[in-house]
LOZARO-437191 format. One record per residue (C-alpha): x, y, z; chain; residue number from 1. Coordinates in steps of 0.02 Angstrom, whole numbers. Example, Ala and Ser with C-alpha at 12.3 -4.5 7.8 and 13.67 -1.06 7.14 Angstrom:
<atoms>
@c1->615	c2->-225	c3->390	unit->A	pos->1
@c1->684	c2->-53	c3->357	unit->A	pos->2
</atoms>
This chain:
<atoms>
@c1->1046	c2->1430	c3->-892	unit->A	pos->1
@c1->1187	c2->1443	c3->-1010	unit->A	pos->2
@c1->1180	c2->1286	c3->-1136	unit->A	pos->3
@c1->980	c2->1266	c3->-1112	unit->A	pos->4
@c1->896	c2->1236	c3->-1278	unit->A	pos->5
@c1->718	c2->1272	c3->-1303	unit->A	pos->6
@c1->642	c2->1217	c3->-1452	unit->A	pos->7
@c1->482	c2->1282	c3->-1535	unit->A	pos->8
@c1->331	c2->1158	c3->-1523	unit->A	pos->9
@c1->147	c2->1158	c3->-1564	unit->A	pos->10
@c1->40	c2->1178	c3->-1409	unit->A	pos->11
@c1->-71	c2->1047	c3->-1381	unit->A	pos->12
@c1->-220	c2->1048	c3->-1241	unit->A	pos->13
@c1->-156	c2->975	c3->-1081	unit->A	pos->14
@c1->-289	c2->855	c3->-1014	unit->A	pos->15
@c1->-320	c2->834	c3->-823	unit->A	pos->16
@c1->-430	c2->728	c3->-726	unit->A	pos->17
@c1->-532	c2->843	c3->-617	unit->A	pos->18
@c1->-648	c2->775	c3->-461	unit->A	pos->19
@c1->-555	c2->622	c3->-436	unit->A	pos->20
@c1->-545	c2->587	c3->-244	unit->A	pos->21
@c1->-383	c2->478	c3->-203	unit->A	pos->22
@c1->-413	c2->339	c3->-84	unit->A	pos->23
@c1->-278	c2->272	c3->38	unit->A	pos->24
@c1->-227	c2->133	c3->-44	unit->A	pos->25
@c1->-194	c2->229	c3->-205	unit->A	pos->26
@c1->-85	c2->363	c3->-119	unit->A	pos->27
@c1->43	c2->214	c3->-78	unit->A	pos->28
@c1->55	c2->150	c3->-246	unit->A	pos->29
@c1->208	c2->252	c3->-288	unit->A	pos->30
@c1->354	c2->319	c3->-192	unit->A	pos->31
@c1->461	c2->472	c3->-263	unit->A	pos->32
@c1->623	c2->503	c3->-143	unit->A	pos->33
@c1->666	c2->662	c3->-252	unit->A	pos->34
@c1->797	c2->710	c3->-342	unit->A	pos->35
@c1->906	c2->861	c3->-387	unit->A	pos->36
@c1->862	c2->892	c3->-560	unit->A	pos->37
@c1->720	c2->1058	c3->-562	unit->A	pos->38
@c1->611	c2->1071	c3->-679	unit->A	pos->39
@c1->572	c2->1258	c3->-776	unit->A	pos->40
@c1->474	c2->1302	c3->-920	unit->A	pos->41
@c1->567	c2->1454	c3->-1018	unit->A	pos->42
@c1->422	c2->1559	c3->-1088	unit->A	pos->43
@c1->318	c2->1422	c3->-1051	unit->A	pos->44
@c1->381	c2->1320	c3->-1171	unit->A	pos->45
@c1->318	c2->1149	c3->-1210	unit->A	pos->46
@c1->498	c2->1051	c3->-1252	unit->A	pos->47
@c1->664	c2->1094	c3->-1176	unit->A	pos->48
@c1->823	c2->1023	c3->-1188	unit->A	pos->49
@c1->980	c2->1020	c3->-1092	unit->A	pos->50
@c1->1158	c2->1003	c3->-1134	unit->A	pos->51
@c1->1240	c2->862	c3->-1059	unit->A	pos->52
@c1->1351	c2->979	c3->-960	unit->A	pos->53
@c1->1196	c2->1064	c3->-882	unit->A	pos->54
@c1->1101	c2->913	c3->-827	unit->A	pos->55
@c1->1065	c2->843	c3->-640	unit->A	pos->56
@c1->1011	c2->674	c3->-593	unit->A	pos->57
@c1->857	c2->609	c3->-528	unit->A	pos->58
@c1->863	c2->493	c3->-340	unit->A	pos->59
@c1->768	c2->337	c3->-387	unit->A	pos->60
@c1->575	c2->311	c3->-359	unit->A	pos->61
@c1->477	c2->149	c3->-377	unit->A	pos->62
@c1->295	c2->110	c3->-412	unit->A	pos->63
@c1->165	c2->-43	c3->-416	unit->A	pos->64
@c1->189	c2->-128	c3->-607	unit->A	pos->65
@c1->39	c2->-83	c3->-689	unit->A	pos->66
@c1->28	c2->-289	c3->-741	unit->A	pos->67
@c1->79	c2->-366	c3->-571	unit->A	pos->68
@c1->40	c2->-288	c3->-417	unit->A	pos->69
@c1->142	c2->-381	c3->-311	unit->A	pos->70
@c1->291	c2->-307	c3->-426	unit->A	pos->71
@c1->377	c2->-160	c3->-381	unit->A	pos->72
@c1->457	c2->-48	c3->-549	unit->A	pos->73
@c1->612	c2->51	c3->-497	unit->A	pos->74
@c1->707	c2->161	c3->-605	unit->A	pos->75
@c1->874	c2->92	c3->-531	unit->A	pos->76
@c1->793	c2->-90	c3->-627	unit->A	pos->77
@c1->855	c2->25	c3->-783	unit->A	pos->78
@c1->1037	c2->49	c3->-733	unit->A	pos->79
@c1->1154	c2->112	c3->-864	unit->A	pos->80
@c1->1013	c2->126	c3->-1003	unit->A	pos->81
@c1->915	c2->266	c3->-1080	unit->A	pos->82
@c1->743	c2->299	c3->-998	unit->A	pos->83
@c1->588	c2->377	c3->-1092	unit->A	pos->84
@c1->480	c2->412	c3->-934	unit->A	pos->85
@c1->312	c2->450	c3->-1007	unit->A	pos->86
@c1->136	c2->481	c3->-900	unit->A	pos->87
@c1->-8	c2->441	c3->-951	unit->A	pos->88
@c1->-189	c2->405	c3->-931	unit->A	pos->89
@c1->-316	c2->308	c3->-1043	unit->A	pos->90
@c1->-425	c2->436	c3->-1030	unit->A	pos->91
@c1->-313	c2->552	c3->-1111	unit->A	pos->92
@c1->-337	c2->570	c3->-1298	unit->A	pos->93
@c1->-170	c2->612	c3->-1346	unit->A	pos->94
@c1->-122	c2->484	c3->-1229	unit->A	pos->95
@c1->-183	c2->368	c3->-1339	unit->A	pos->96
@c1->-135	c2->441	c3->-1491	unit->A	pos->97
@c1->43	c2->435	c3->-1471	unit->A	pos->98
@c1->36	c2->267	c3->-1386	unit->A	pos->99
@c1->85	c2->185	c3->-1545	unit->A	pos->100
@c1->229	c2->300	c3->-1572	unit->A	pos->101
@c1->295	c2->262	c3->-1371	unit->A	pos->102
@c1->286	c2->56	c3->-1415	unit->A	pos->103
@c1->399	c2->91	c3->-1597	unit->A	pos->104
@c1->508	c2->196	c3->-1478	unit->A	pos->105
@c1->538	c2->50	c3->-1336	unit->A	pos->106
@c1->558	c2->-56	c3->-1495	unit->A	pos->107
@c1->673	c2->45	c3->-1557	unit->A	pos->108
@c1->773	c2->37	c3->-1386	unit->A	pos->109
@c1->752	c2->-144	c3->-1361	unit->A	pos->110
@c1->812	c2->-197	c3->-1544	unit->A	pos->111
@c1->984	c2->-94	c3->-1505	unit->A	pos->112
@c1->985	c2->-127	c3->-1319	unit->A	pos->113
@c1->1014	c2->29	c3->-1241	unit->A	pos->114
@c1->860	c2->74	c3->-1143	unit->A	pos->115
@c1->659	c2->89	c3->-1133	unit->A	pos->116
@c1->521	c2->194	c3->-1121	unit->A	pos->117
@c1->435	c2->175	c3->-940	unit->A	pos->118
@c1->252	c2->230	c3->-931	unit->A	pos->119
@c1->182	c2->319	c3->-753	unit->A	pos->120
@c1->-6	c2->300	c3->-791	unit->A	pos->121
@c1->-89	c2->425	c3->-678	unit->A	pos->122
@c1->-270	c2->464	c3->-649	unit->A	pos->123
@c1->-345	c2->296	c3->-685	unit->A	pos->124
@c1->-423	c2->230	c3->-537	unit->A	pos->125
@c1->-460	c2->64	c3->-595	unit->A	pos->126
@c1->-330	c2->-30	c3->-640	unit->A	pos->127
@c1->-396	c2->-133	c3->-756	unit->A	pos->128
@c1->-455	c2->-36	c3->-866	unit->A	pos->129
@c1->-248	c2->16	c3->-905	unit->A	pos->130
@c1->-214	c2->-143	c3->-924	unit->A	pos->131
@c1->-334	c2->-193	c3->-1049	unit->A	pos->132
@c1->-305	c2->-23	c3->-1136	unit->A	pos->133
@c1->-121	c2->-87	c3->-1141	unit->A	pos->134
@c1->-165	c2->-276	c3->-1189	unit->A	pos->135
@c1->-267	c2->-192	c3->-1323	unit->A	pos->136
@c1->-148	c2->-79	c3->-1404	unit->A	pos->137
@c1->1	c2->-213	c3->-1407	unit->A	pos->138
@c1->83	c2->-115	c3->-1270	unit->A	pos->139
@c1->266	c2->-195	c3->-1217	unit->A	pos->140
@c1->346	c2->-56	c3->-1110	unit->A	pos->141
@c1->345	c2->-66	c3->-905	unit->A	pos->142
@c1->198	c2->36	c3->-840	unit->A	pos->143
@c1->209	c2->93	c3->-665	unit->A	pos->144
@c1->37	c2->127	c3->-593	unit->A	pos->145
@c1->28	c2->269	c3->-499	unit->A	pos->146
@c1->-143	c2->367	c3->-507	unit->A	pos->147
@c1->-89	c2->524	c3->-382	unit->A	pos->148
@c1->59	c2->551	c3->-484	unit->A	pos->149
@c1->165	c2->536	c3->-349	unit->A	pos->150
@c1->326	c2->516	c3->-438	unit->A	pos->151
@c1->313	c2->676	c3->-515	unit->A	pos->152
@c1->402	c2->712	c3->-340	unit->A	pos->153
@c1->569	c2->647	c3->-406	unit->A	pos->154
@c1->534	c2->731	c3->-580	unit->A	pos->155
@c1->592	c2->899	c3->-500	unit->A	pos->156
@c1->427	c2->988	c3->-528	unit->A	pos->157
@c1->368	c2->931	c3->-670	unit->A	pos->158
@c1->190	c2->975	c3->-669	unit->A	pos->159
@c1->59	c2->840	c3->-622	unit->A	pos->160
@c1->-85	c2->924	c3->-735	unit->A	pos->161
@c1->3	c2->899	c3->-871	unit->A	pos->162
@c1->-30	c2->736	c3->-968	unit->A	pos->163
@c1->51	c2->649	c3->-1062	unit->A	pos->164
@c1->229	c2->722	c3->-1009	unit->A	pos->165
@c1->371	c2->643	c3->-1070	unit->A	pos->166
@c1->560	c2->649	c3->-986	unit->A	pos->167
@c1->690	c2->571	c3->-1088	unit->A	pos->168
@c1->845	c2->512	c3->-969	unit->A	pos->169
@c1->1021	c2->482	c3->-1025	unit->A	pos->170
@c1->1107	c2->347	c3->-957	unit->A	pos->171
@c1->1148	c2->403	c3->-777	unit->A	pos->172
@c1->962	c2->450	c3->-772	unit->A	pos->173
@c1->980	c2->644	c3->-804	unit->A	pos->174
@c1->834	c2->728	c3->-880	unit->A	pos->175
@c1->906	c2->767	c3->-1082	unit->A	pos->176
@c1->733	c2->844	c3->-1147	unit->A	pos->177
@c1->548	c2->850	c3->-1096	unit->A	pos->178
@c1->392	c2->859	c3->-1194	unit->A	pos->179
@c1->246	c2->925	c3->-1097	unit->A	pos->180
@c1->152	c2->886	c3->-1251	unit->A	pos->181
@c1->104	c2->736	c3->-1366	unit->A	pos->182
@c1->274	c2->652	c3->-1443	unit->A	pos->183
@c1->305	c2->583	c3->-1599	unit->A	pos->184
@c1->444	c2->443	c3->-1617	unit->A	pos->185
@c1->543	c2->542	c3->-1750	unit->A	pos->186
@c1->554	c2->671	c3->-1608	unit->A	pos->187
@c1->612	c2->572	c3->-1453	unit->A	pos->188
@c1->716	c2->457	c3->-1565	unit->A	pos->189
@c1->816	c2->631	c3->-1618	unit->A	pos->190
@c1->855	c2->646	c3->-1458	unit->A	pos->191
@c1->897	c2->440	c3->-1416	unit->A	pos->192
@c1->1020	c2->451	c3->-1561	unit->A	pos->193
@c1->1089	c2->595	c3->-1478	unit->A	pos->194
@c1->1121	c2->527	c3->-1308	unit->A	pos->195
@c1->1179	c2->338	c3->-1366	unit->A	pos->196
@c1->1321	c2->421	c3->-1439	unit->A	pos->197
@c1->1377	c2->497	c3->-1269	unit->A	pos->198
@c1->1497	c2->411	c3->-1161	unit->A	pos->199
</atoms>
């Protein structure tokens, strides 16, 4: 795809939960009504970027807020604003190591008001213990609980064994760059910068 950027990145193990069964419930928690937007690895390549000219737009999904059940999180909530979709898992070690550098990022966001980073935590089966993972790591950012990583759906093919993923979404919610790899907040900040400037 002419315009496509890849950039080099360091490889880092891709965690997945194996043997988890999914019960009923849990399979309703999110809904993904797809999108447009495909997702392909060059080379296998663990962070690609796309020229604003290239990108295509994801259709909305919506998930159970991590904090309040009886609250539904929909990307549409985030009209107009940059996105950092990231999934995640407290079981995850990397997970947890770049936590701190997802809550300086919706910081970041927040302090110039032009978006925030929205967490899909996947593969935790009991709620609670995301929540207190959250509570204590001084967590801020919208958390949409979805343990079969449903929404990955509307991600365009994104792949679901591959935690933490982060999309980063420009204002009219078009995948900009992913990192199917940990993220650091110099790196996704680059690319904020990047799309705050574009009309």
């Amino acid at each position: 795809m002419r315009g496509l950027k890849i950039g080099a990145a360091v490889v880092v193990a891709a965690l997945a939960l194996a043997g988890c069964s999914q019960s009923e419930e849990n399979s309703q928690n999110a809904v993904a009504s797809g999108g447009t937007f495909q997702f392909i690895s060059p080379g296998g390549q663990t962070t690609i970027r796309y020229d604003e000219a290239d990108r295509k737009p994801l259709k909305d999904f919506s998930g159970e807020d991590l904090r309040d059940e009886s609250t539904t999180i929909r990307l549409s909530d985030f009209k107009d604003q940059i996105v950092v979709l990231n999934s995640w898992g407290q079981w995850c070690a990397p997970c947890r190591s770049e936590s701190d550098d997802l809550q300086a990022i919706h910081s970041e966001l927040q302090k110039r008001d032009i978006g925030t980073v929205l967490g899909i935590n996947v593969k935790d089966f009991n709620p609670e213990i995301s929540r207190d993972f959250m509570a204590d790591n001084g967590l801020e950012y919208p958390s949409i609980y979805d343990p079969p990583f449903k929404t990955a759906a509307a991600l365009g093919g994104v792949p679901t064994s591959v935690v933490p993923t982060t999309v980063v979404l420009d204002k009219q919610h078009r995948p900009a760059a992913v990192f199917l790899t940990e993220i650091t907040e110099d790196k996704v900040l680059e690319v904020v910068d990047e799309l705050e400037k574009e009309q």
